[in-house]
C-alpha positions in Angstrom: 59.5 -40.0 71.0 58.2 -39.9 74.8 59.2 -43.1 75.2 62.4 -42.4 74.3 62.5 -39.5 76.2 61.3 -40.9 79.7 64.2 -43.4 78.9 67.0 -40.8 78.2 65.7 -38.5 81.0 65.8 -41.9 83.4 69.1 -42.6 82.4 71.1 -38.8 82.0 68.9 -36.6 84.4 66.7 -38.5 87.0 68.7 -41.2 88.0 72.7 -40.6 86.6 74.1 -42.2 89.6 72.1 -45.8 88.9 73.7 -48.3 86.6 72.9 -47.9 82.9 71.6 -51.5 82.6 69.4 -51.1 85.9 67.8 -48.4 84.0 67.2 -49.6 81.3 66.0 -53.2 82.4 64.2 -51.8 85.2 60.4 -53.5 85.3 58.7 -51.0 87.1 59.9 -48.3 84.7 59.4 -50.3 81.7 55.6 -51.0 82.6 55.3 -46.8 83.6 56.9 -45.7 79.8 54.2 -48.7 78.4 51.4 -47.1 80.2 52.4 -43.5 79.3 52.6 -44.4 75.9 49.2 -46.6 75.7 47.5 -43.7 77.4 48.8 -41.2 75.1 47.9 -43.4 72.2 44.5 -43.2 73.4 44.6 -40.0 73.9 45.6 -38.6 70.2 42.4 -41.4 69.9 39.6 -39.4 71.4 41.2 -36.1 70.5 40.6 -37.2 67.1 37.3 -38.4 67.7 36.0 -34.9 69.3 37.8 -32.9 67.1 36.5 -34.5 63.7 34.6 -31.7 62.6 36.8 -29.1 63.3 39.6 -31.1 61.3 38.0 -31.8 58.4 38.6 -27.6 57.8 41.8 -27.4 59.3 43.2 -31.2 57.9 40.8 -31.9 55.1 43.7 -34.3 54.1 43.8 -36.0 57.4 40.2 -36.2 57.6 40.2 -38.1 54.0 42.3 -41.0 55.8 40.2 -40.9 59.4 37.5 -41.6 57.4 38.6 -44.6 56.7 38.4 -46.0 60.1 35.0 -46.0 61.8 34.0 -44.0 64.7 33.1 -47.2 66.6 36.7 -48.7 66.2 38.3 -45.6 67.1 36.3 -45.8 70.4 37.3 -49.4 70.6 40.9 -49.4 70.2 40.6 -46.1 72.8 38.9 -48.3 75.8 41.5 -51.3 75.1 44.4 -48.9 75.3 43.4 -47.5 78.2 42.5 -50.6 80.0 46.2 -52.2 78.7 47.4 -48.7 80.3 45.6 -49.0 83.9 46.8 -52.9 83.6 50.0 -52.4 83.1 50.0 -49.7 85.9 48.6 -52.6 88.2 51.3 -54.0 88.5 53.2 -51.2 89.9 51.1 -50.5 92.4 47.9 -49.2 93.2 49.2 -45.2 93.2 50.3 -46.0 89.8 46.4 -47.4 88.7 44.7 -44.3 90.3 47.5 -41.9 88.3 47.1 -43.6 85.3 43.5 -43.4 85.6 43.4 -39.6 86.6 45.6 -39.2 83.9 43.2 -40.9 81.0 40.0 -38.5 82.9 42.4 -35.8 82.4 42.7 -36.1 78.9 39.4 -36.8 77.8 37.9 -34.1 80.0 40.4 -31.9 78.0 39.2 -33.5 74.8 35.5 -33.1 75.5 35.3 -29.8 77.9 38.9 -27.8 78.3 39.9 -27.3 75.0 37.8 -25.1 74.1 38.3 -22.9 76.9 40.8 -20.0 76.1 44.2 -20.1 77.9 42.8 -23.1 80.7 43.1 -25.6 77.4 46.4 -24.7 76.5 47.7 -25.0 79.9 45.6 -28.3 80.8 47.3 -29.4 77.0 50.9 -28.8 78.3 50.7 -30.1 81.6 49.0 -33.4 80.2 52.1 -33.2 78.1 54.8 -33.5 80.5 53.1 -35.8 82.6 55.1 -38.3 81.6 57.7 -37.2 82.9 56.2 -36.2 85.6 55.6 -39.9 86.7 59.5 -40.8 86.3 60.7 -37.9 88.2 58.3 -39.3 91.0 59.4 -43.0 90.4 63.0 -41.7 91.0 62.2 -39.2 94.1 64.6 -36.9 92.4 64.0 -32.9 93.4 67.4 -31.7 92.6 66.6 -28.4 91.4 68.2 -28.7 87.6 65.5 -31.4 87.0 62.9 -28.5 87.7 64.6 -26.0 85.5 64.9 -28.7 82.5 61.0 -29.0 82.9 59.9 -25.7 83.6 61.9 -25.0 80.0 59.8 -27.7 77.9 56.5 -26.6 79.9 57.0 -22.9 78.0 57.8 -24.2 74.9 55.1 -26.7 74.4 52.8 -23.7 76.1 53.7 -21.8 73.3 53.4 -24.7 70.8 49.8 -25.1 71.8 48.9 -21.3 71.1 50.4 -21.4 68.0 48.7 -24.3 67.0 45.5 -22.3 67.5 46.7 -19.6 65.7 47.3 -22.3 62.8 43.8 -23.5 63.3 42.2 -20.1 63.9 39.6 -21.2 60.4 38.6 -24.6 62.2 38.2 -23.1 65.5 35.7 -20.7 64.4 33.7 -22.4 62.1 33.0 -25.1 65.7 32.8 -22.2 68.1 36.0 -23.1 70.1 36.8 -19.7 71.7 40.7 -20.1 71.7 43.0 -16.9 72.1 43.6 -15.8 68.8 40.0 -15.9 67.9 38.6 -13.8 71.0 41.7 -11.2 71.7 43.4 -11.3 68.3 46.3 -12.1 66.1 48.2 -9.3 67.6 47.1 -10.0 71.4 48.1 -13.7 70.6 51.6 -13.4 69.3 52.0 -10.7 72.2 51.4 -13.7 75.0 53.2 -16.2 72.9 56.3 -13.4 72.5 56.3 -13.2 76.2 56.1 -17.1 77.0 58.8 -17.6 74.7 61.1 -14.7 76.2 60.4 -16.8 79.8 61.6 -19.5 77.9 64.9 -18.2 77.5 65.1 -18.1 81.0 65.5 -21.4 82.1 67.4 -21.9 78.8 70.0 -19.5 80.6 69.8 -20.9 83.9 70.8 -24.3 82.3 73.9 -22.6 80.9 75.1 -20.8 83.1 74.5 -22.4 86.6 74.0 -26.3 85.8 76.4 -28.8 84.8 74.5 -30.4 82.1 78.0 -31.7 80.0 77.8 -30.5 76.4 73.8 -30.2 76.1 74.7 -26.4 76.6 75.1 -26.4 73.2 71.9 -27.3 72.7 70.2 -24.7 74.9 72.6 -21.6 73.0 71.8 -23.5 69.9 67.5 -23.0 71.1 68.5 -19.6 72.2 69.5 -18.3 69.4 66.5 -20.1 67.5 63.7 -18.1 69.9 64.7 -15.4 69.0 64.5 -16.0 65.7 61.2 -17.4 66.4 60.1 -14.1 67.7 61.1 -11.9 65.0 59.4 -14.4 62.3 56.4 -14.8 64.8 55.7 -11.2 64.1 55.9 -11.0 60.2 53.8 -14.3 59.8 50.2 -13.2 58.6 48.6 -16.4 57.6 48.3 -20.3 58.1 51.8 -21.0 56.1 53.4 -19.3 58.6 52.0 -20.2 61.7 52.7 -23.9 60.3 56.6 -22.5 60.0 56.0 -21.7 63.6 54.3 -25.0 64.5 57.2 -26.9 63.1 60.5 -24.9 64.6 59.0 -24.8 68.0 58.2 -28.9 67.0 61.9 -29.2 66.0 63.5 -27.6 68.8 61.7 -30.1 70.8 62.5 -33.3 68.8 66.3 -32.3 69.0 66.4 -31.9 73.2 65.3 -35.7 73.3 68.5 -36.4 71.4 70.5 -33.4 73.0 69.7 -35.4 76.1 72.9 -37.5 75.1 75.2 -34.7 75.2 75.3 -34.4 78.9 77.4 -37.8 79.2 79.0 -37.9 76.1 81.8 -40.5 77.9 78.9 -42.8 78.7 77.7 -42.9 75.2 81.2 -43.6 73.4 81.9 -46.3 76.2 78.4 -48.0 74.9 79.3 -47.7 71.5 82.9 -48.5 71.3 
């Protein structure tokens, strides 16, 4: 899905005015979505691998089918991802090796140290999150100020994804010792900061309404709107993990659908490709 989404964003946000088979057969960017996506496979890698204990609560299920792989290939499929990740990167350039690198320390300081760290994990988590996209919007030197907006929008929401998922995990969590936000201020203290992350959510969401041409993805951002608020109102009558999974998965959904809303904002591009 982040490959995908690098590609769409390349192609309908970062670099509209380029050629849509420049884009797309574009080596540099080609080796900077294969690196992303090694890294972040080998990051979900040693996220599993810290996390074991705590998931064997919160995912018995999950844990039944990790099991089956040892901890010693899990570590060795980690280093070879990461070394195909900082090879690839290589031949970019050398910026690209020393981002890639920071960004595979980055994650596995978050696995080891930050996540368990209230509020500073679940900002490190989303910011390691958009870094893909990060790299692209750097590959293209674009700094119009939509592009900005666009990512200051998914920032909040996966913010808000990552609390929720604490809240969802709240029996794992305290059974390891993480001190996450639910567990130290609360239920009602939690769903108080994710209420107000999600209302600043609807603020870019506006912005890209109202003062951005972004072609018919509007609809999307009325149609995500409108499904916050909902959020909100259901964020405050859930009471146990069912519901917080709910949560998980709308906030998961609306997520899944802006990689494909992406589309929207050129339609006439898309039919010309298709017909």
């Amino acid at each position: 899905m982040i490959t995908l989404a690098q590609y769409l964003a390349s192609i309908y946000i970062l670099a509209p005015e380029r050629r849509l088979r420049n884009v797309i057969f574009d080596p540099n960017l080609f080796l900077i979505v294969t690196a992303s996506a090694l890294v972040i496979a080998s990051g979900y890698i040693i996220n599993n691998f810290y996390d074991a204990e705590k998931d064997l609560i919160n995912k018995p299920t999950k844990s039944m089918l990790d099991r089956l792989v040892s901890q010693r290939f899990k570590l060795t499929t980690y280093f070879v991802l990461n070394f195909l990740a900082v090879l690839a990167a290589s031949y970019i350039s050398f910026r690209a090796v020393v981002f890639f690198s920071a960004y595979i320390f980055g994650i596995w300081l978050y696995s080891h140290k930050l996540s368990r760290i209230p509020f500073v994990g679940n900002f490190v988590s989303a910011t390691l999150a958009i870094t893909p996209f990060f790299v692209v919007f750097v590959y293209y030197k674009n700094f119009e100020t939509v592009i900005f907006v666009h990512a200051l929008f998914l920032f909040l929401l996966i913010l808000s994804r990552e609390i929720i998922k604490d809240m969802e995990n709240i029996a794992g969590d305290m059974a390891q010792n993480y001190k996450t936000i639910p567990i130290i201020y609360g239920l009602g203290r939690a769903k108080a900061l994710i209420t107000l992350l999600v209302a600043l959510t609807l603020i870019p969401a506006i912005l890209l309404v109202q003062k951005f041409n972004i072609g018919y993805m509007y609809l999307y951002f009325i149609a995500s709107i409108l499904s916050l608020i909902l959020f909100m109102v259901l964020l405050w009558k859930a009471q146990d993990k069912k519901h917080f999974v709910w949560l998980h998965n709308i906030l998961k959904f609306i997520i899944v659908v802006g990689v494909f809303s992406i589309l929207l904002i050129n339609v006439d591009l898309v039919l010309n490709r298709i017909l």
